[in-house]
TIMIGU-788007 format. One record per residue (C-alpha): x, y, z. Coordinates in steps of 0.5 Angstrom, whole numbers, plus 2048, in hexadecimal, padded with zeros to 3 digits. Example, Ala and Ser with C-alpha at 12.3 -4.5 7.8 and 13.67 -1.06 7.14 Angstrom:
# TIMIGU-788007
east:north:up
819:7F7:810 .
81B:7FE:80E .
//
This chain:
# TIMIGU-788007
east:north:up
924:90E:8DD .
929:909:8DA .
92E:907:8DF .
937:906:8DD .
93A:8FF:8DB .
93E:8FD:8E0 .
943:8FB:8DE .
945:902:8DB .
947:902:8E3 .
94D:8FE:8E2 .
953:8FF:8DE .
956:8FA:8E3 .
951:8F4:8E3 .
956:8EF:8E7 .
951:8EF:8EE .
94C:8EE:8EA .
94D:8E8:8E6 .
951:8E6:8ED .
94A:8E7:8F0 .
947:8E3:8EB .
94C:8DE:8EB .
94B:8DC:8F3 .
942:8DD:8F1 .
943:8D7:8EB .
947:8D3:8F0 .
942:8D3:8F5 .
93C:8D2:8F0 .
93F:8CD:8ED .
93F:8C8:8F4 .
93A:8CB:8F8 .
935:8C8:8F3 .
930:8C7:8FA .
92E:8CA:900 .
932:8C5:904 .
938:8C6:900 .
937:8CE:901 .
937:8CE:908 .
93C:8C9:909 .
941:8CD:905 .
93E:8D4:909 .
93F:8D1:90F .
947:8CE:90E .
947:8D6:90B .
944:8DA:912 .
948:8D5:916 .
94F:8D8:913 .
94D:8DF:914 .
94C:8DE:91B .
944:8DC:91C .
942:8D7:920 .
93C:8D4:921 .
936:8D7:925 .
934:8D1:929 .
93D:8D0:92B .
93B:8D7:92E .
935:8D5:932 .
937:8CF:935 .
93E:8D1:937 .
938:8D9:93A .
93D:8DC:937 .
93B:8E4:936 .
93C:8E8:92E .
93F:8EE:92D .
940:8F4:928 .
945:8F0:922 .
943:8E9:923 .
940:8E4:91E .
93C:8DE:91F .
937:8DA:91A .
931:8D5:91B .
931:8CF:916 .
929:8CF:915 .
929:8C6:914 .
92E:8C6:910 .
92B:8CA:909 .
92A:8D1:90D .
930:8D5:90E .
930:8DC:914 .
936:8E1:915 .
936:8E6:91A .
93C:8EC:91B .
93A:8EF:922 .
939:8F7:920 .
93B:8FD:926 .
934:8FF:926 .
92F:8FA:92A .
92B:8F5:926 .
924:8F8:928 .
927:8FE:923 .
927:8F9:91D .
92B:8F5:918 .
92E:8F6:912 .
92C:8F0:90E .
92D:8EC:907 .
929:8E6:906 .
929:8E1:901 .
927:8DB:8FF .
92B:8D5:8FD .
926:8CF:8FA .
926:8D0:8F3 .
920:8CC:8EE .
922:8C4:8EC .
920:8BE:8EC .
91F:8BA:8F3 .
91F:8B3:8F4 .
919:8B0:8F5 .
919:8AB:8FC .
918:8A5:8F9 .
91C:8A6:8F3 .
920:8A1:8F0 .
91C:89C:8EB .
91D:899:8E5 .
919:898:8DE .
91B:894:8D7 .
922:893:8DA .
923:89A:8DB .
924:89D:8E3 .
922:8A4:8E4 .
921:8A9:8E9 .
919:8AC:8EA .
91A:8B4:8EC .
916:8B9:8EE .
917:8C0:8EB .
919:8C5:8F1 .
918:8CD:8F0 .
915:8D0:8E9 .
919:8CC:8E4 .
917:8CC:8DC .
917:8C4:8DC .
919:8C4:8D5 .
920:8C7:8D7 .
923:8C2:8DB .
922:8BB:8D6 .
928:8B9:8D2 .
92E:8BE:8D6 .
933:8BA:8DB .
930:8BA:8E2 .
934:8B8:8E8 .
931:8B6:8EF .
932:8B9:8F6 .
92F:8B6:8FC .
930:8B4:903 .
92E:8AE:905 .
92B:8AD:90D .
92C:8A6:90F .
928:8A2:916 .
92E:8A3:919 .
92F:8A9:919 .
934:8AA:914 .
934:8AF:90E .
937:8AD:908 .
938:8B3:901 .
938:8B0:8FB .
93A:8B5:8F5 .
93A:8B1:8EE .
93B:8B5:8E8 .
941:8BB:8E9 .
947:8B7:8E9 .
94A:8B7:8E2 .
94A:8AF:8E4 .
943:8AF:8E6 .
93E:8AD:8E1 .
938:8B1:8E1 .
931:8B0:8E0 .
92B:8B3:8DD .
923:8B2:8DA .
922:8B0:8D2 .
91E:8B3:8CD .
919:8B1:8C8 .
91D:8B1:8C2 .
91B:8B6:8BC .
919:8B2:8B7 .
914:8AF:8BC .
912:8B6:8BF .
90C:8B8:8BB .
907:8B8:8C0 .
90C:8BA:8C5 .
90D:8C0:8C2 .
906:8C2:8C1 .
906:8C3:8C9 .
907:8C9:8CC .
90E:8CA:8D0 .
90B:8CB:8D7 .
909:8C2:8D4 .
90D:8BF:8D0 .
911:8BD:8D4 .
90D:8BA:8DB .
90F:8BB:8E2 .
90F:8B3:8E3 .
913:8B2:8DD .
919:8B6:8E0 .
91C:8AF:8E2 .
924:8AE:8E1 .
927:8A7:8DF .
92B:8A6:8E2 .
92E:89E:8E0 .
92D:898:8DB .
932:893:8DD .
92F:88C:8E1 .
932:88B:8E6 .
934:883:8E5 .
92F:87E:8E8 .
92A:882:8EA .
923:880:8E7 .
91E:885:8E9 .
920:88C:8E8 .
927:88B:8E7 .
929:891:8E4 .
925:895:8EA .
92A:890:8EE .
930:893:8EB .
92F:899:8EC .
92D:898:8F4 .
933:894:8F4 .
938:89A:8F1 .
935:89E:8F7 .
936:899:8FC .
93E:898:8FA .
93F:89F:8FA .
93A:8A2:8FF .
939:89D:904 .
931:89F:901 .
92B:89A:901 .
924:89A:8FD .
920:89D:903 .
926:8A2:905 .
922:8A7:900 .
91D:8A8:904 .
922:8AC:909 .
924:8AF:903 .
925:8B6:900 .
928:8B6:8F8 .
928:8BB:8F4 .
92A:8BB:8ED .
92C:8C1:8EA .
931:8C2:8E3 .
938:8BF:8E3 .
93E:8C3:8E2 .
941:8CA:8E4 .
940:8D1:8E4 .
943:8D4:8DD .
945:8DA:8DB .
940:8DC:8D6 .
941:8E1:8D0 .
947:8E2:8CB .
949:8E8:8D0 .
949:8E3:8D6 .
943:8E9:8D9 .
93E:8E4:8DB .
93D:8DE:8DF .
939:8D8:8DD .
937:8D3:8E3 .
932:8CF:8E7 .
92F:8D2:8ED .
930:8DA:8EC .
928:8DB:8EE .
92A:8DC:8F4 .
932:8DB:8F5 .
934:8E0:8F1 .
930:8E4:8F7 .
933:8E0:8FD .
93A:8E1:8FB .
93B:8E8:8FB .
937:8E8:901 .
93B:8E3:905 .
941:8E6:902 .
93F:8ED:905 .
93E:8EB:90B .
945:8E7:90B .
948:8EE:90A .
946:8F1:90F .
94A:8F2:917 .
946:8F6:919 .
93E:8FB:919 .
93A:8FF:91C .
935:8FB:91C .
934:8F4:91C .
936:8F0:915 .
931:8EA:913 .
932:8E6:90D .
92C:8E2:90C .
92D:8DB:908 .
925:8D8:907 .
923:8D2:903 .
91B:8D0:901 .
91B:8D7:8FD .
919:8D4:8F7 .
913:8D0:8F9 .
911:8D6:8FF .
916:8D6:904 .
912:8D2:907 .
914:8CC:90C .
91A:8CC:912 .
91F:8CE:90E .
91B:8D4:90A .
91B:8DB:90B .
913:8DA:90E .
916:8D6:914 .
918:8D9:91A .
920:8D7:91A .
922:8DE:919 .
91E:8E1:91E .
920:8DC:923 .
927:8DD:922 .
926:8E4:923 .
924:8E3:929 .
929:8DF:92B .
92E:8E4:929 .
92B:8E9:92C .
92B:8E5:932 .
932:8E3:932 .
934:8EB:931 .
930:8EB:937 .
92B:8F0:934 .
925:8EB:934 .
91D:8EC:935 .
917:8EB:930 .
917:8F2:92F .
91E:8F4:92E .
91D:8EE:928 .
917:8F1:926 .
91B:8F8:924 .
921:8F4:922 .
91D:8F1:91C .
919:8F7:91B .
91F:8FD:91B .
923:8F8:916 .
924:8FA:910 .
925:8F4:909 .
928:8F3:903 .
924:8EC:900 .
929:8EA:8FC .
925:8E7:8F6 .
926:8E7:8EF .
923:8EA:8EA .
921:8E9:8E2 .
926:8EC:8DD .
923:8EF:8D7 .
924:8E9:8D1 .
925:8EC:8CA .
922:8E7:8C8 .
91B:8E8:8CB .
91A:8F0:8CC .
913:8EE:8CC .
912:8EC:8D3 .
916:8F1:8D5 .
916:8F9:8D6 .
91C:8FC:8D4 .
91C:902:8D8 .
91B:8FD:8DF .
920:8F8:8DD .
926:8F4:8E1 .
92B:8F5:8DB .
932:8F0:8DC .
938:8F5:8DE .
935:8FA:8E1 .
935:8F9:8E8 .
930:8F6:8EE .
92A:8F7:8ED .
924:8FA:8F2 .
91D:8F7:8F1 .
919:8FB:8F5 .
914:8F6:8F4 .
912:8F0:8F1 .
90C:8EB:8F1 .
907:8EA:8EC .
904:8EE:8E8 .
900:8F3:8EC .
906:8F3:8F2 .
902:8ED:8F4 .
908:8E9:8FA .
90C:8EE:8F9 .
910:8F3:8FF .
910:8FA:8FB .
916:8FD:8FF .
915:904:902 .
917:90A:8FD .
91C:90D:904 .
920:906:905 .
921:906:8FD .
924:90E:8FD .
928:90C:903 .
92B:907:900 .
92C:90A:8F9 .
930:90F:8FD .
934:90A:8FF .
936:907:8F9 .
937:90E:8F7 .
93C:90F:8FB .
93F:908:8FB .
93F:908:8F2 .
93B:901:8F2 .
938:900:8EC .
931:900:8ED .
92A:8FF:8E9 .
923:8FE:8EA .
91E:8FA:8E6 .
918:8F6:8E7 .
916:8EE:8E5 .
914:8EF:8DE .
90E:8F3:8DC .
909:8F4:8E0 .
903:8EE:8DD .
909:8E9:8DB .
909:8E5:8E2 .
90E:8E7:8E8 .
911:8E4:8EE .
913:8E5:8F5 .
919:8E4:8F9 .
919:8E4:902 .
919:8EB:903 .
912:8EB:905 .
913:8E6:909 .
918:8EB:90D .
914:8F1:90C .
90E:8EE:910 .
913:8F0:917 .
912:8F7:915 .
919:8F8:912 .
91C:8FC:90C .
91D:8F6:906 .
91E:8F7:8FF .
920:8F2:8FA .
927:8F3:8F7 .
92B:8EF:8F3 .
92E:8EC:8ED .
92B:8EB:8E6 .
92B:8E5:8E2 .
92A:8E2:8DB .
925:8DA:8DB .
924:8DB:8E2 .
922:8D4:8E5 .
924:8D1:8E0 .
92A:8CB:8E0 .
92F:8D1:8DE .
92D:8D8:8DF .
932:8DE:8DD .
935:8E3:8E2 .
93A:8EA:8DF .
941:8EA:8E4 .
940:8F1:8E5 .
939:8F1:8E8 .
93B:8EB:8EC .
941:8F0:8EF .
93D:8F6:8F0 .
937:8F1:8F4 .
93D:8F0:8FA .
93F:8F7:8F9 .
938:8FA:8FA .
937:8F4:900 .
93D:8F7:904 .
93C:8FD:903 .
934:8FC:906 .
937:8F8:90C .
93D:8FE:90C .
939:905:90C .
931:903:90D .
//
């Protein structure tokens, strides 16, 4: 079966580069989870969401048409559009992830070696290390001080900024380097950024270290041992750009998995009224397990359930139960794109091909499935009919072929509750590396699909 290329949809492509426009604006400054969560929240509240924790101190009750969201600790984010129907029938729920691989500051960081201060690092999610030397990188953070003040810093994205990065061996000194396999040639521990090289003046020990903390303390008001209460992330500097003579592409960091979280908080913000209650569903920790307090494992999301159901005045442990267990899900996450220039790792008839829609994964995992949530062949119909009906472009693939390695997504996790799940998104070009490439119109069609799952499921 080969599926249409979706641009022959449209003769008229304004809404979809419109979309696309507002996606790469997006992208381009929600380089964090941090950052995502603070740009959706401003969004939600515009749109009339208020924050549940608003609604249980005042004990004000929920009904049918009202939205509230829950901030998971500043790095998860829960949007809810009470449905008609009771929550113990079920949920229509996307859920994404908004952390994305990069690099990490070490706790004690900063240090200085021949004159030269640098950064020490440590590799964050599944990155090919190699990639990520002699690019422009910027710095994102957010300092916690003793007194209780949190201080953002964002070094690299202004024009005015200047920007840092890691070294390279020289090629005329490579032969031993280059005689490593790539998964070695560059170490972890060799990830290091520089990050300056002038002494500060009348500073014998350490002076150009010295420098440095005195940059930070003028503009940040940051010490040496603010680091330890410190979260940065470095990840590639500069804005997402269009990409391809014919402008159908978009080129930019953070698309695994944002080019799904978008769409989906997108979708949900179209909405005014549903049936069922609408769940957009933004998690970080994805790419080291979804492990942690702000990960799909924790049980955030099942408390802020309750705690809505609670205020709809609807509330018991078994009524929660049937709630997860007749919800049904899209996990939106992306998959790979077949690259002409590696068919081998591919198999063609299985493949996310760029312009031909969101993509179904009715699986994932390694090899023999292995981690995977394998989605029932009755859901997969049910909403097959409704793309039918709704003309989203739509395609089916897998993550390669079937001994080349694999991945894994959330959807198990919401599984475990008993509810429908499938993986659907978005396929992509270099996926985790520093620039990873989307097509326009498969952008469009995801929040497409995503409103018309939310609409008629």
């Amino acid at each position: 079966m080969k599926t249409e290329n979706a641009w022959k949809k449209y003769a008229d492509k304004t809404e979809v580069f419109a979309f696309s426009e507002a996606y790469k604006n997006f992208i381009s400054s929600c380089k964090t989870e941090r950052e995502c969560v603070i740009e959706m929240m401003q969004q939600a509240e515009k749109a009339g969401y208020r924050n549940i924790d608003e609604i249980i101190e005042k004990g004000e009750a929920l009904k049918a048409g009202d939205k509230v969201y829950a901030n998971n600790k500043g790095k998860g984010l829960a949007l809810y559009l009470i449905g008609e129907e009771p929550l113990e029938k079920g949920m229509r729920i996307l859920g994404a992830h908004i952390d994305s691989p990069r690099l990490d500051l070490k706790q004690n960081p900063l240090y200085e070696d021949q004159e030269l201060a640098l950064l020490d690092t440590h590799y964050y999610g599944g990155v090919k290390k190699y990639q990520w030397v002699t690019i422009p990188l910027a710095l994102h953070g957010v300092v916690s001080k003793k007194d209780g003040e949190n201080v953002t810093v964002v070094i690299g994205e202004d024009e005015k900024d200047p920007v840092l990065g890691i070294s390279d061996l020289l090629i005329h000194l490579s032969q031993k380097q280059l005689q490593k396999t790539a998964a070695e040639v560059v170490e972890g521990e060799k990830l290091d950024i520089l990050v300056g090289s002038i002494p500060l003046e009348g500073e014998e020990e350490e002076p150009v270290k010295a420098q440095i903390l005195a940059i930070l303390k003028e503009k940040y008001g940051i010490e040496e041992e603010d680091f330890l209460s410190a979260e940065f992330e470095v990840v590639p500097a500069g804005k997402a750009r269009d990409y391809g003579l014919d402008r159908s592409m978009i080129m930019g960091y953070g698309q695994d998995d944002r080019v799904c979280s978008y769409p989906s908080f997108a979708a949900i913000m179209e909405q005014k009224q549903v049936k069922y209650t609408s769940v957009c569903l933004l998690v970080d920790k994805e790419e080291i397990g979804s492990v942690g307090a702000t990960g799909m494992q924790s049980k955030f999301f099942e408390n802020t359930t309750a705690e809505v159901m609670n205020a709809c005045g609807q509330y018991s442990e078994l009524k929660l139960r049937r709630a997860l267990k007749n919800s049904m899900m899209l996990s939106s996450d992306v998959s790979a794109a077949f690259d002409p220039n590696f068919p081998e790792v591919m198999e063609k008839k299985n493949s996310a091909y760029l312009g031909h829609g969101m993509t179904f994964n009715k699986y994932t995992g390694a090899r023999g499935k292995s981690g995977s949530n394998d989605a029932n062949a009755e859901y997969l119909a049910k909403l097959r009919k409704v793309m039918d009906e709704e003309q989203i472009a739509f395609q089916t693939a897998e993550l390669g072929k079937v001994d080349q390695g694999g991945g894994g997504t959330i959807a198990y996790i919401l599984a475990n509750y008993n509810m429908e799940v499938i993986d659907c998104g978005v396929a992509v070009l270099n996926m985790h590396a520093p620039w990873e490439i989307t097509s326009k119109v498969d952008v469009y069609e995801a929040y497409r699909g995503y409103c018309a799952f939310l609409q008629n499921m």
